[in-house]
N, C-alpha and C positions, 0 to 999 in steps of 0.2 A: 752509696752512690746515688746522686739524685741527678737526672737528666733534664735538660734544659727543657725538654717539650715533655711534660705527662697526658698520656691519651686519655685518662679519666678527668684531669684539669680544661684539657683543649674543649672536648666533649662539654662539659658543665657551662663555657662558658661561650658554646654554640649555642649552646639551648637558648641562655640567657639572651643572646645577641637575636637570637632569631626571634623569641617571647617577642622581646621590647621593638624589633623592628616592624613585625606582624602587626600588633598593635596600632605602629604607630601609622604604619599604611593605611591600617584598617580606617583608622582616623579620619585619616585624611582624605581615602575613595567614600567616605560617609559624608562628610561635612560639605566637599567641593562637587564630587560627580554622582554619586549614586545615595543620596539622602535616605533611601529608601530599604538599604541593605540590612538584613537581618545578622546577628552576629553569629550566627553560624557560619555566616562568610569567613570570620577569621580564619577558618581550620582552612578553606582553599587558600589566600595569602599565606597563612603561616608555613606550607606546602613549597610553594615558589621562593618566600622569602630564605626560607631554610637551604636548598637547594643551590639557592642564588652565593649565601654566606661562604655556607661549605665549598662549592666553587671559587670562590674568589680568591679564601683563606689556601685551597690547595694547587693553586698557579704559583711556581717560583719568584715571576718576579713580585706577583702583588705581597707574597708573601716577604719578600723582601725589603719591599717599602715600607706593609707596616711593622716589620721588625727595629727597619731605621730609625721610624717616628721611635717606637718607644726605645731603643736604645739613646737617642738624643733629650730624654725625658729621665730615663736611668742609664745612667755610662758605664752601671756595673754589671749590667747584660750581657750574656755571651756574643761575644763578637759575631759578624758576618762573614763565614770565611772563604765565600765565593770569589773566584776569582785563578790567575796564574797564580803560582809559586816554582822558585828556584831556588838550590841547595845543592847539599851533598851529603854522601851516605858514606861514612867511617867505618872502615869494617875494621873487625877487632885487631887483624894484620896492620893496620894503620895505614890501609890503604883508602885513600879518597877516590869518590866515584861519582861525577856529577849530575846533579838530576834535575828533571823540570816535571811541574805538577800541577794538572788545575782540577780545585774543588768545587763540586758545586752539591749548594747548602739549599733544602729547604726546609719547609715546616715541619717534614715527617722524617726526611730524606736524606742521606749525606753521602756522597761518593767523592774517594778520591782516585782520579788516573794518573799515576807515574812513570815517570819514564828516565832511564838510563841510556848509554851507547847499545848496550849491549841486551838489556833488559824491560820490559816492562811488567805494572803490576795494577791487578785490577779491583775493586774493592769485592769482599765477602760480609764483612760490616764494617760501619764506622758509624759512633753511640758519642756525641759531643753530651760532656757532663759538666757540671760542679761539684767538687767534691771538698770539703771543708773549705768553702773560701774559693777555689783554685781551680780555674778553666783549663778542663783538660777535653782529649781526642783519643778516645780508643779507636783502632785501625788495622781489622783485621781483613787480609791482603790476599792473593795467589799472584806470584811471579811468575814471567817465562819469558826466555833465553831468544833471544834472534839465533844464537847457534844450535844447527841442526844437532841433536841427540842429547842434548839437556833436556834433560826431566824439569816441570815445573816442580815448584815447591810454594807453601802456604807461611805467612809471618804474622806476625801482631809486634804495634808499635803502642805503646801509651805514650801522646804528646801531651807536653806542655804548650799549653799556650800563652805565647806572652804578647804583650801590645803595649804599646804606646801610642803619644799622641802621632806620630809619622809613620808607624809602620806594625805589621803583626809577623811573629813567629813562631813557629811550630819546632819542638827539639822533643826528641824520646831516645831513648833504645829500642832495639827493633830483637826480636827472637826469630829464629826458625826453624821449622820440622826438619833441618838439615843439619841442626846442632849449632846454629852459626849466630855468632850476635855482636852489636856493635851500635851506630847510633843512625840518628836521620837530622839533620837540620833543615830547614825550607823557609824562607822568606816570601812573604807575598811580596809583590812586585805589577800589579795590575787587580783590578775590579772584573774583568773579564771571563766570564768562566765557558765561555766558547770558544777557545783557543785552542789550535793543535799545537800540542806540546812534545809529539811524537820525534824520534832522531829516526828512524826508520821507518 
């Protein structure tokens, strides 16, 4: 299983981002404003500048823009999957049960909130990967009942994710600590991932 984000890759290539930017400040407070700076300065820059990176890279939406850059660079990068989604959840009875979902993606982070008539489900993880080739969503959940004396219960779904040029979807089977299984489908349907998607 290889995950789209590795914390030993991110890390190496802060360092790297932060080196080269340190530097190049350092450059240029030397050359324009303070001619005079000893290069032990760099260590106080490299300080801020590092600081500065790390921040930027862990705000959702910067991190989302520059996700876009490079996924407009490589189109075979795991998708953005922030935003609504609506579907429906097949249970093994063949009963359909309609649901509305918004994810929100970032660099470290992935939650999804769903929501049924009668149910919602909150995230415990969810681990977007690649695995031989193939964008998937592990998604593991706790459900609970708008009806008073239902017990929650806990699930895991593995999506599939699929995309095209007009639209992304998400399809798995779903298991649960109640013995119950069946499927999930969900289409995005909006960019938005500030949406209440709530029915109650």
């Amino acid at each position: 299983m290889f995950k789209i984000i590795q914390v030993s890759t991110l890390l190496k290539v802060l360092i790297i981002m932060s080196t080269l930017l340190s530097v190049g400040v350092y450059t240029l407070i030397k050359q324009y404003i303070f001619p005079s700076w000893d290069l032990y300065k760099i260590i106080t820059i490299s300080s801020f500048v590092s600081t500065f990176v790390i921040f930027i890279l862990l705000i959702p939406f910067c991190a989302r823009k520059i996700w876009g850059l490079l996924k407009w660079f490589n189109g075979s990068l795991y998708p953005d999957l922030n935003g609504e989604w609506v579907g429906c959840v097949m249970t093994e009875t063949g009963l359909e049960i309609d649901v509305r979902a918004v994810i929100r993606q970032g660099l470290l982070l992935t939650e999804i909130d769903m929501h049924g008539k009668d149910v919602k489900s909150v995230t415990l993880e969810c681990t977007p990967t690649m695995e031989q080739g193939q964008k998937k969503l592990y998604y593991v959940y706790r459900s609970t009942s708008r009806i008073v004396g239902r017990t929650p219960y806990d699930g895991s779904t593995l999506f599939d994710v699929l995309e095209n040029e007009r639209s992304l979807s998400l399809s798995g089977n779903y298991y649960t600590d109640r013995k119950t299984v069946g499927r999930i489908y969900l289409t995005q349907v909006s960019k938005n991932n500030r949406v209440d998607v709530s029915y109650y």
